[in-house]
N, C-alpha and C positions, 0 to 999 in steps of 0.2 A: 321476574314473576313467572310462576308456575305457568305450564300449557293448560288455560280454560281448562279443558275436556276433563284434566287430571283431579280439579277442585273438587273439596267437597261441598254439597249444595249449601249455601248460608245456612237455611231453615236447619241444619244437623249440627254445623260448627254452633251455633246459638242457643242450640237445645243442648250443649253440653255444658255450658256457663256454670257456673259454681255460684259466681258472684250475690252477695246477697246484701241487701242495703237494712239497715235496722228498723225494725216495725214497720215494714213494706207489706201490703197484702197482697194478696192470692192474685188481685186484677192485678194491682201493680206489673206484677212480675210477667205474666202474661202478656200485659202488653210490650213492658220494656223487653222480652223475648222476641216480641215480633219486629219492633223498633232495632232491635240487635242484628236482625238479620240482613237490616236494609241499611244499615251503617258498613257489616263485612260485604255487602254491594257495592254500595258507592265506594269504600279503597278500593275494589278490587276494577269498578270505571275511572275511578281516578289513575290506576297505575295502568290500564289499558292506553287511554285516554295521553299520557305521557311518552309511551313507548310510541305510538302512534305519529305524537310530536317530535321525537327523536329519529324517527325513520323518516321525515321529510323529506322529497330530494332536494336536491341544492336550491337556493331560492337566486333573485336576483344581484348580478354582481355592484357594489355598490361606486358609482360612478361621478356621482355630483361632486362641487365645488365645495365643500362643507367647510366651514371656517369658525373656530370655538377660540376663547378667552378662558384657560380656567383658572382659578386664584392664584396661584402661581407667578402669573404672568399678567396680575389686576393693574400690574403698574403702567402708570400713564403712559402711550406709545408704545406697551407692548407688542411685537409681530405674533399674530393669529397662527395657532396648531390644527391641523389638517385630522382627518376624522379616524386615521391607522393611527396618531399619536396616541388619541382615546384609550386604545388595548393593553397598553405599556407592554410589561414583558408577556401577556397572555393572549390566549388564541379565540376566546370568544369574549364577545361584549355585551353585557345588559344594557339598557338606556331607558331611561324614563325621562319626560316631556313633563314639566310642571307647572302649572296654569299661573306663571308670571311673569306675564309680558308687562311692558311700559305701561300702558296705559290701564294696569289695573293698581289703585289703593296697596293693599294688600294681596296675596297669595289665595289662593282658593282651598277653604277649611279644608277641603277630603284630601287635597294631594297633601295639606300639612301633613295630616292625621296618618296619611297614607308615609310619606316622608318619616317620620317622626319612627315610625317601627321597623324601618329597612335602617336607619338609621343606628339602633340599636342591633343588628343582625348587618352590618357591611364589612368590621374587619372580618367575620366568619367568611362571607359570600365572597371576598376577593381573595380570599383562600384560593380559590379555585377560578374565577372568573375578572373582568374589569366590569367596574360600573360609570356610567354617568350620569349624572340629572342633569339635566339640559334647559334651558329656560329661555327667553327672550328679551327680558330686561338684563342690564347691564349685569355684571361681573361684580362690580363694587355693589350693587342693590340686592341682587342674592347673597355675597356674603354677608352683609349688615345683617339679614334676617336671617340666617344660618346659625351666626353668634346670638341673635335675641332668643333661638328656640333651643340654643345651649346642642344645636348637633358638631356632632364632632367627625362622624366618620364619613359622610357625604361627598366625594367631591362633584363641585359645583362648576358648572359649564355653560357660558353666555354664547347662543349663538348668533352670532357676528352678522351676518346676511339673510339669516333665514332659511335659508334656502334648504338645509338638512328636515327641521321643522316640516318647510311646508312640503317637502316630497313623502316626510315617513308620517305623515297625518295627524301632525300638532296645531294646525293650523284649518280652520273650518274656512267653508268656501267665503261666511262674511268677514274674513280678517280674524276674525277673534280666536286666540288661540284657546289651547285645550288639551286635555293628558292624552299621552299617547303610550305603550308599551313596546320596545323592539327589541330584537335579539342580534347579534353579528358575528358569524366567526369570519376568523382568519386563517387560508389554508393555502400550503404552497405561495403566500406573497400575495394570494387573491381574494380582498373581504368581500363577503358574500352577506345578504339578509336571511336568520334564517326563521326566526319567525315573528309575526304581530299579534297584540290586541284587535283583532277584529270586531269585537260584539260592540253593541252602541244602541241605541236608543230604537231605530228598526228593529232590532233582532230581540229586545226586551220582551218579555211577556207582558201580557195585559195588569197596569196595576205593580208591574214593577221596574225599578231600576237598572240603566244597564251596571255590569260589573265587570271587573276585567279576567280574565282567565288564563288560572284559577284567580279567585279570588286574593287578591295580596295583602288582603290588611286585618291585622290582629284584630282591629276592636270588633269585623262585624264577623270575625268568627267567633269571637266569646261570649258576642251577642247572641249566635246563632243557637249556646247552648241553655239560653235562660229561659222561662215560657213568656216571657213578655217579647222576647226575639227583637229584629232589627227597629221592630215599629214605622208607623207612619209619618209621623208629627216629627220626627229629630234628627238633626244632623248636625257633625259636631262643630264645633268652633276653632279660631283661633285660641282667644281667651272666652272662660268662664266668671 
C-alpha cells in the first residue's frame, strides 16, 4: 500500500465516481458519494491494519505437549501427531478451535456457518499456507459431521489432551469450550505464534456481538450490505 501522506483524500477519489445506478436521485447520489468515501477508508484501515499484523515481532515460541488425531490416523489405536506435523510441507499455520467438544449435541451454528465457507475457499488457502480445525470431541464424531455437512476440504483435528485448546484460548475458565482463532509460523526449525483472535465479549461494543478479526464469515458480510443488516433477532442454524 501506498505511503498514507502520498493518498489522495477519499472525499476527491469519491467525487470522481462516474458510477450511476438507474433512476437514482439527486440525494441518492449525494449521499452514496459520502458513503463512498468512508468505504475508500475503511480499505485503506483495513490494509493499514494488516501491514501492522504483519510487522508483529516474533510472538511466543510454541512449547507445549500438543497431541492431535487427524482422520488419517481415525483408526482405532492410532499413535497421536505432534503440533509441527500440522504444517506439512508449509511454514505458517492457520488454526481454528470449533465449539465441539463431547459434551455438546451438536456443533455450535456460527462455527458451522463459519466452517461451511472456509470450507469452500481451503483448497485456495492451502495454496499458500496449512490449516486446521481443531475440536475436542473425538476424531470419528468430527468426521461423521464433516460428511453430514457434505465438507470436503477441511482437515479435521481431535485434540487428544487438551492441552493445545486450553493454552491458545479454546477453552473458557468453566470448562466449556469455544472458537478460538490462531496463527503459527515455522522458521529455522522454531514454531512460533504469531498471532490471535483477541476481541470477545469485554472488548464488544455496547449492544453488540463480539466478532473475530477481521471478520471471517461470508454471510455476515453480505449481510452487512443489505438495509435490514445483520439484525437482532437471528442467528443461523444447523438446519432450516
Amino acid at each position: 500500500m501506498a505511503d498514507g501522506s502520498a493518498l489522495q483524500p477519499a472525499t476527491v477519489i469519491a467525487h470522481k465516481n462516474r458510477a450511476r445506478q438507474p433512476n437514482e436521485s439527486v440525494e441518492y447520489r449525494k449521499a452514496r458519494e459520502t458513503l463512498l468515501a468512508e468505504e475508500i477508508e475503511l480499505n485503506r484501515h483495513i490494509a493499514r491494519v494488516a501491514a501492522q499484523r504483519r510487522a508483529l515481532p516474533p510472538g511466543g515460541e510454541v512449547k507445549g505437549d500438543y497431541q492431535f488425531l487427524g482422520e488419517a490416523s481415525s483408526v482405532k489405536g492410532a499413535n497421536p501427531i505432534g503440533f509441527a506435523d500440522l504444517f506439512g510441507d508449509k511454514d505458517t499455520l492457520f488454526v481454528y478451535n470449533w465449539m465441539y467438544g463431547p459434551k455438546r449435541q451438536r456443533p455450535c451454528p456460527m462455527c458451522t456457518a463459519l466452517l461451511s465457507s472456509v470450507n469452500g475457499n481451503a483448497d485456495h488457502i492451502r495454496q499458500r499456507i496449512a490449516m486446521a480445525v481443531v475440536g475436542l470431541s473425538s476424531i470419528e464424531r468430527q468426521v461423521a459431521f464433516k460428511v453430514e455437512r457434505g465438507w470436503k476440504n477441511l482437515p479435521l483435528y481431535a485434540d487428544v489432551n487438551g492441552r493445545f485448546s486450553q493454552d491458545y484460548h479454546a477453552i473458557m475458565d468453566d470448562g466449556t469450550d469455544t472458537a478460538a482463532i490462531n496463527v503459527f509460523t515455522r522458521r529455522d526449525g522454531t514454531i512460533r505464534h504469531f498471532w490471535g483472535a483477541e476481541l470477545g465479549f469485554e472488548s464488544a461494543d455496547p449492544g453488540k456481538d463480539p466478532t473475530t478479526e477481521p471478520d471471517l464469515m461470508v454471510l455476515w458480510n453480505v449481510l452487512d450490505l443489505t438495509p435490514g443488516g445483520r439484525g437482532t433477532d437471528w442467528y443461523p442454524s444447523i438446519t432450516y
